[in-house]
matplotlib code that plots the C-alpha trace (Angstrom):
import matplotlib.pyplot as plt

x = [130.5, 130.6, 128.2, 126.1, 126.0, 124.4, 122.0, 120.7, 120.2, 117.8, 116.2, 115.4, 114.7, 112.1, 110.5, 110.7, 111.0, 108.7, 108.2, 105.1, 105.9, 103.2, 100.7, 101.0, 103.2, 101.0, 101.0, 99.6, 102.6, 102.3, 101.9, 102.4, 99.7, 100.1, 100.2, 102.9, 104.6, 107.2, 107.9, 109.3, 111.3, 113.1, 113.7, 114.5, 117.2, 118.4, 118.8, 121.7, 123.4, 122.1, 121.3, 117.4, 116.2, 112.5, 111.7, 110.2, 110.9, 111.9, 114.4, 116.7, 118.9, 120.1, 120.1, 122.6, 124.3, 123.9, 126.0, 128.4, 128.5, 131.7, 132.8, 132.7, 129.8, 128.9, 125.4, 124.1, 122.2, 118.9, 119.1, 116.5, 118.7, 117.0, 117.9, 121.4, 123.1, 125.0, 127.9, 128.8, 130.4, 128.6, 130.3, 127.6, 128.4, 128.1, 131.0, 132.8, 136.3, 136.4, 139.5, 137.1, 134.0, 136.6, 138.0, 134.9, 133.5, 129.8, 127.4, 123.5, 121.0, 117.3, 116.0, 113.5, 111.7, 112.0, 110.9, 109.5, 109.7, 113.6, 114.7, 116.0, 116.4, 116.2, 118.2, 117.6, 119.7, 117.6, 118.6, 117.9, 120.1, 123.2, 125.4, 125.8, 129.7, 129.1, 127.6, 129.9, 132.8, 132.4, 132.7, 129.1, 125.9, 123.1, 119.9, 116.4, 113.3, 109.8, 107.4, 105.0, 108.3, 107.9, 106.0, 105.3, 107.2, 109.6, 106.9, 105.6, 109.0, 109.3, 106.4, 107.3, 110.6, 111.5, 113.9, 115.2, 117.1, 120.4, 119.1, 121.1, 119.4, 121.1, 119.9, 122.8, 125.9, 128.7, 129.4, 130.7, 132.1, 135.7, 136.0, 135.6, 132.7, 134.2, 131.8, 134.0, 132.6, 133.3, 134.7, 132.5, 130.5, 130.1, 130.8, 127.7, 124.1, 122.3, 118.0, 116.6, 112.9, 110.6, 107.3, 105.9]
y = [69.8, 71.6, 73.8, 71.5, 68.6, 71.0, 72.5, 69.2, 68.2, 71.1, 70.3, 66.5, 68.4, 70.4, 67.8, 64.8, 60.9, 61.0, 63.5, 63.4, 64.6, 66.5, 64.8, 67.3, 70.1, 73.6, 74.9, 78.1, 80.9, 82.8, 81.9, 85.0, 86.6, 90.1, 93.2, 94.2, 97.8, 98.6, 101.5, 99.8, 97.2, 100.5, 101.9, 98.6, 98.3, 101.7, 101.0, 98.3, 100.6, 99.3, 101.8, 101.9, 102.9, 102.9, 102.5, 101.7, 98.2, 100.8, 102.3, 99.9, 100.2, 104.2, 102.9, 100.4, 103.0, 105.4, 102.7, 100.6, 103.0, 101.9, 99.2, 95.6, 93.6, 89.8, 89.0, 85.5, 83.8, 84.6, 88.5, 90.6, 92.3, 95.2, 96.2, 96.2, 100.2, 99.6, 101.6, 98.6, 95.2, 92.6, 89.6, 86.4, 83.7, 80.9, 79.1, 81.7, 81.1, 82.6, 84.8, 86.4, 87.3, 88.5, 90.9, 91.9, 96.2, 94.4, 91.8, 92.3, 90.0, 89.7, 87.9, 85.7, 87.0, 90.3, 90.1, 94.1, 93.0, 92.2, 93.9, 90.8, 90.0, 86.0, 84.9, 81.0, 80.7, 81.1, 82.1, 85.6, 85.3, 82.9, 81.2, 82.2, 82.8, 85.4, 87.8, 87.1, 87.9, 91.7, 94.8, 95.9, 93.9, 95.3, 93.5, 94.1, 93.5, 93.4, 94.8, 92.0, 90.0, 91.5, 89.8, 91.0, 88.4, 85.6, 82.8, 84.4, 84.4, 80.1, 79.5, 81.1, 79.5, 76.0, 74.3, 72.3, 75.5, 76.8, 80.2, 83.2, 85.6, 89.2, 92.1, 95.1, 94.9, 92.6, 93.1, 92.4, 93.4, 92.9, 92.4, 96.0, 96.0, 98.0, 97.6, 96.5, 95.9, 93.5, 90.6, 87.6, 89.4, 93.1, 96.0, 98.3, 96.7, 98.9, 97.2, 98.2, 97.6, 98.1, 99.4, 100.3]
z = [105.2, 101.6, 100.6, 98.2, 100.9, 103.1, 100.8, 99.7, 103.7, 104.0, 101.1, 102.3, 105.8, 104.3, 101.7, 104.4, 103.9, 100.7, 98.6, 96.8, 92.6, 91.4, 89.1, 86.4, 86.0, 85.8, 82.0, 82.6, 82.0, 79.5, 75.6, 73.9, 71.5, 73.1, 70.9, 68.7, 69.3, 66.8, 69.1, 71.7, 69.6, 68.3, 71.8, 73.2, 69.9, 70.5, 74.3, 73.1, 70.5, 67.4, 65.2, 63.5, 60.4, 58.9, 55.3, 52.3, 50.9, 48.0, 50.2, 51.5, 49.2, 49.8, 54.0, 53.1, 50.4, 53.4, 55.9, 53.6, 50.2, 48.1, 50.7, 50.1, 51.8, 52.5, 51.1, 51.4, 48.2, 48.7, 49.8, 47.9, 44.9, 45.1, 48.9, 47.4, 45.7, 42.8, 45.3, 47.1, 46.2, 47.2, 47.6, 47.9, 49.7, 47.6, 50.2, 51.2, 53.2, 56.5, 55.4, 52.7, 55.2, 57.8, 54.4, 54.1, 55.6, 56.6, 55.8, 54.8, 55.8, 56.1, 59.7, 60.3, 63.4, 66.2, 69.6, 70.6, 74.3, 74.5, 71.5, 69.8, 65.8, 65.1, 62.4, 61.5, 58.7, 55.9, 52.1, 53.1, 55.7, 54.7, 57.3, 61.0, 60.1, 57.2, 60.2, 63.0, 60.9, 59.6, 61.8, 60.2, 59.8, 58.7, 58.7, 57.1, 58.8, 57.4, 60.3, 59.9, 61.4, 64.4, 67.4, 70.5, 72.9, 73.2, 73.2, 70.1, 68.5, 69.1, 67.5, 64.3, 63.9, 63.2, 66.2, 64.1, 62.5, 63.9, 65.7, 66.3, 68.7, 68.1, 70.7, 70.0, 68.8, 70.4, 73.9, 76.2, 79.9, 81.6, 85.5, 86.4, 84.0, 81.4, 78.1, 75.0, 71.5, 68.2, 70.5, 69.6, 66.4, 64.7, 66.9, 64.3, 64.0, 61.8, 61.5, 59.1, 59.4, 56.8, 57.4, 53.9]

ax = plt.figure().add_subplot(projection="3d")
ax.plot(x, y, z, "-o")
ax.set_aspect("equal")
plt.show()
């Protein structure tokens, strides 16, 4: 007898002949609404090897001087100009090959939402943030976050964004482990997240 024909037998054991479905399935888990701490969502970052910074919206621009000064950098169409030094070269994606992102030292973005709880940065695709390729591509992303885009949990996080969106749900760098659980970085996305979450 395999495994799954004897699981299911104790299953039909324990439910009997008929099984009765419940009349309505219990909806009362948890919604979201709780408090927003920007203090854990920079521990919980810095737990997965992302690197923080907190700013000025005034100030972005020497962060990402500070992390990709004279390098070349993906930006998608509708990034802020202004979070931009004049010591990089931005390249915007306006339909950019995968050859010319991969070129590329890092990418800036915006997000769209951050879950404190988990540590996560939501990217939906939006102007400020460009195509999912343009930040799976570069060995650097860094991304700007507004601290009203922060939410306390995961529930809070769906109902801001739009389902119909692609989603890309980013909590540290890329990792992942081998077999004996050795951590290696940049396999499936950028080996140095650098948030940079604006607070002022």
């Amino acid at each position: 007898m395999s495994s799954r024909a004897l699981i299911l037998g104790r299953l039909r054991a324990a439910l009997g002949p008929n099984p009765a479905a419940p009349a309505e399935v219990a909806r009362d888990y948890h919604r979201g609404g709780g408090v927003v701490d920007l203090e854990v969502l920079v521990h919980r970052l810095t737990d997965y090897r992302a690197t923080v910074h907190l700013c000025c919206d005034g100030e972005v621009a020497q962060v990402v001087d500070a992390v990709l000064g004279g390098r070349r950098v993906v930006v998608p169409p509708g990034l802020p100009r202004h979070w931009l030094p004049e010591t990089v070269e931005a390249l915007v994606d306006d339909g950019l090959s995968a050859e010319q992102v991969d070129g590329a030292d890092g990418v800036v973005t915006a997000a769209a939402v951050a879950v404190a709880e988990t540590g996560t940065v939501v990217l939906d695709a939006g102007p400020e943030q460009g195509r999912r390729l343009i930040t799976l591509l570069p060995d650097v992303h860094v991304c700007v976050l507004r601290a009203e885009q922060v939410v306390a949990g995961v529930p809070d996080a769906v109902a801001r964004l739009d389902p119909h969106r692609p989603l890309t749900w980013i909590s540290g760098p890329s990792a992942t482990s081998d077999i004996e659980l050795n951590r290696v970085e940049g396999v499936h996305g950028p080996r140095n997240l650098h948030v940079v979450i604006v607070i002022c």
